[in-house]
N, C-alpha and C positions, 0 to 999 in steps of 0.2 A: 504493500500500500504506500504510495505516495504522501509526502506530506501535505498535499493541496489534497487528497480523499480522505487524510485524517481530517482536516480543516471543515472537509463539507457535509463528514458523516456527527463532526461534533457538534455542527451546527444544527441537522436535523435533529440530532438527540435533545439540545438545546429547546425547538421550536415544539419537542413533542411534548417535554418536560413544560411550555407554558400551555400550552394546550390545556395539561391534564392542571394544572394548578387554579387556571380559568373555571375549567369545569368543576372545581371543586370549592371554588369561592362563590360562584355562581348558583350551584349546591347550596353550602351552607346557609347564603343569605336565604333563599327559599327555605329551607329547614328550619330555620327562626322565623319568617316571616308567616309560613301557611302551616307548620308541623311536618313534620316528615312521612308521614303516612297520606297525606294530602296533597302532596308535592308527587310529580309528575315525570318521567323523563323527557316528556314533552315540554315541561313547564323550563326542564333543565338547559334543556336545547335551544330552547326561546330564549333563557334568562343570558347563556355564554354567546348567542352570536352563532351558535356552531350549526352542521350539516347532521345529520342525524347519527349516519356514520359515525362521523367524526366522535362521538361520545364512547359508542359501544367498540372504538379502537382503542380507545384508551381505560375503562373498565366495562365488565363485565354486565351489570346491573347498577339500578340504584342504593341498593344495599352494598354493593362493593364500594360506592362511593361514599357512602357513610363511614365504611368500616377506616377507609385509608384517609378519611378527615380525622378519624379521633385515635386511631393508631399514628400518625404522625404528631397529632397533639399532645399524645401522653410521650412519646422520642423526646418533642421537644423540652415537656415540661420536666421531664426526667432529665436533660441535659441539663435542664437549669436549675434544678434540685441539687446534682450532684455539685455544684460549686459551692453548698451551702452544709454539706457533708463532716464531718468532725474525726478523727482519728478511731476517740472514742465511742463515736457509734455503732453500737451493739446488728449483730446480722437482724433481729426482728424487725426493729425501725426503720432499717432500710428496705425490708421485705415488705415494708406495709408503706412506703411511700407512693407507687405508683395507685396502690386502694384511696390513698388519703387524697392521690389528685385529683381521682374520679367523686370523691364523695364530698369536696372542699367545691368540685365546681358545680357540684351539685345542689348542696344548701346554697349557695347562693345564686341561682338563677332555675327557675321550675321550668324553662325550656329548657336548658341545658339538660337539667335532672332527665325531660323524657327522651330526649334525642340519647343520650345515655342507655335509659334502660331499653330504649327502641335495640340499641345496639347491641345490648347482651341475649338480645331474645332471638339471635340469630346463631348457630353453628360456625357458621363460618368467622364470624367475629369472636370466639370466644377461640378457635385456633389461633386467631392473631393474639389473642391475647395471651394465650400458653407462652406463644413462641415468645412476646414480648417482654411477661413476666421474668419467662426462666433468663431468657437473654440480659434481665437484669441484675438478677442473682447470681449470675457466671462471672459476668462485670465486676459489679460492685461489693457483694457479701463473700468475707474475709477466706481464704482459700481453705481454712481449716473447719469451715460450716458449708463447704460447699455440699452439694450431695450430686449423687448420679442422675442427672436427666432424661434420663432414658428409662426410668424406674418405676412400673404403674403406677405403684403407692404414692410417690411424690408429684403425678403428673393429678392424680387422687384430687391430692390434696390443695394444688394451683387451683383443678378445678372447681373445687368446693367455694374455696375462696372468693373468687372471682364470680360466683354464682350468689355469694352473699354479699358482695359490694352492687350485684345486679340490683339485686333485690331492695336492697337502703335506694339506688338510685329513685326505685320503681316509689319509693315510699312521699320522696321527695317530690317528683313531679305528679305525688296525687295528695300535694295539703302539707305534707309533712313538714316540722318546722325547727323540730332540734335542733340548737347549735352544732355546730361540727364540732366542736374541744369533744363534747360528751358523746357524739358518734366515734368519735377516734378512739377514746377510752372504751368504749362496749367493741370497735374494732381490734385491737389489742386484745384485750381480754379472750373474744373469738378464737383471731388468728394464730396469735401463739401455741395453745393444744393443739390444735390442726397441723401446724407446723412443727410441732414437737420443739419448741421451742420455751423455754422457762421464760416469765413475766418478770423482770427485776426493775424496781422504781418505776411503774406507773405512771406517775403526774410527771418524771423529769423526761421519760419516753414523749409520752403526749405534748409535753412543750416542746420538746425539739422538734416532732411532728409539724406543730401547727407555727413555730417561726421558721423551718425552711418553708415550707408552706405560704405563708404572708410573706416573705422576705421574694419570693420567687414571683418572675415576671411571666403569667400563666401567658396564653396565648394558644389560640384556635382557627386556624386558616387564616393567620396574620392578623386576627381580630383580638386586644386586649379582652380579659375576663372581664374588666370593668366597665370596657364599650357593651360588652353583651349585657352586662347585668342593667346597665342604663339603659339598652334599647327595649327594654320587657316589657314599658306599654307602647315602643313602636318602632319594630323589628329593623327597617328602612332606616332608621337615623343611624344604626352601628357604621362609623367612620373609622376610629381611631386604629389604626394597626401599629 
């Protein structure tokens, strides 16, 4: 390959990579504004500019479009977590950071919350989240608590997990109104036996929780949490990225 074919295939890569970003801003803003079960891929098609094609080249469905909005949101939000990370943080806390992102964006926006539990109510989404999870704990949690990933029992156990952060989502986007501190602590509490993991200090766990948490600049298809949480009575004004 020449280096003018490298040039013009990086470009294509480039053009295909805005495409699918389009499509996925374009997405979310209808996700907030009509629900997601309301929203259309025709509505999606309309909304990007794009050919009809042009959509189902780039994902599959509209639940695949969902799923690589909020798998690339919790990537990011996990990138920016881990800058806020401590020596001393214990493998649980870090095991329950990606749970605390989903359930931190969830008390504070009831759209958020159901676009959420929309997401967990799908199979395919909740592989991405296997993969996402474990991919964090390989990462991040200390090599001496790693365990085997390949291992039913602890695949078990992601899933369990992951199916009771669905679940608080689902609670959320129907009324629900607990603070997130006191969900973190019944989270904790949960996931630790599940994980086989001992519960030590509690309330210092939980605040380190919820100040990387607060300290971290969440973001969701380039849209701050705070733009979404402002635009709740009117989906249209979310601006700020």
């Amino acid at each position: 390959m020449t280096p003018k074919d490298s040039i013009l295939k990086m470009t294509a890569e480039e053009k295909r990579e805005k495409s699918r970003r389009e499509i996925m801003e374009a997405s979310w803003s209808l996700f907030l504004e009509k629900g997601y079960d309301k929203t259309t891929t025709r509505d999606i098609v309309r909304k990007a500019g794009i050919l009809n094609g042009s959509l189902y080249n780039r994902f599959k469905s509209k639940e695949d479009i969902l799923i690589a909005i909020i798998n690339d949101a919790l990537n990011d939000s996990m990138t920016e977590a881990e800058k806020f990370l401590k020596s001393d943080n214990g493998p649980l806390m870090v095991l329950c950071i990606p749970m605390a992102i989903e359930l931190y964006a969830a008390s504070k926006s009831k759209k958020l919350a159901s676009l959420l539990y929309s997401t967990h109510q799908s199979w395919n989404a909740i592989e991405a989240y296997m993969t996402l999870y474990e991919g964090w704990e390989k990462k991040i949690v200390p090599s001496e608590y790693n365990v085997q990933l390949d291992d039913d029992n602890i695949r078990l156990r992601f899933v369990t997990a992951i199916g009771f952060v669905g679940n608080l989502c689902g609670l959320y986007a129907n009324g629900f109104s607990q603070d997130y501190r006191s969900v973190f602590e019944y989270m904790v509490r949960f996931i630790g036996p599940i994980m086989d993991i001992r519960v030590y200090e509690l309330s210092k766990l939980v605040n380190s929780l919820c100040e990387i948490l607060e300290s971290s600049n969440i973001k969701i298809c380039g849209y701050s949490l705070d733009a979404i949480i402002a635009s709740e009575g009117d989906p249209c004004s979310v601006r700020s990225k």
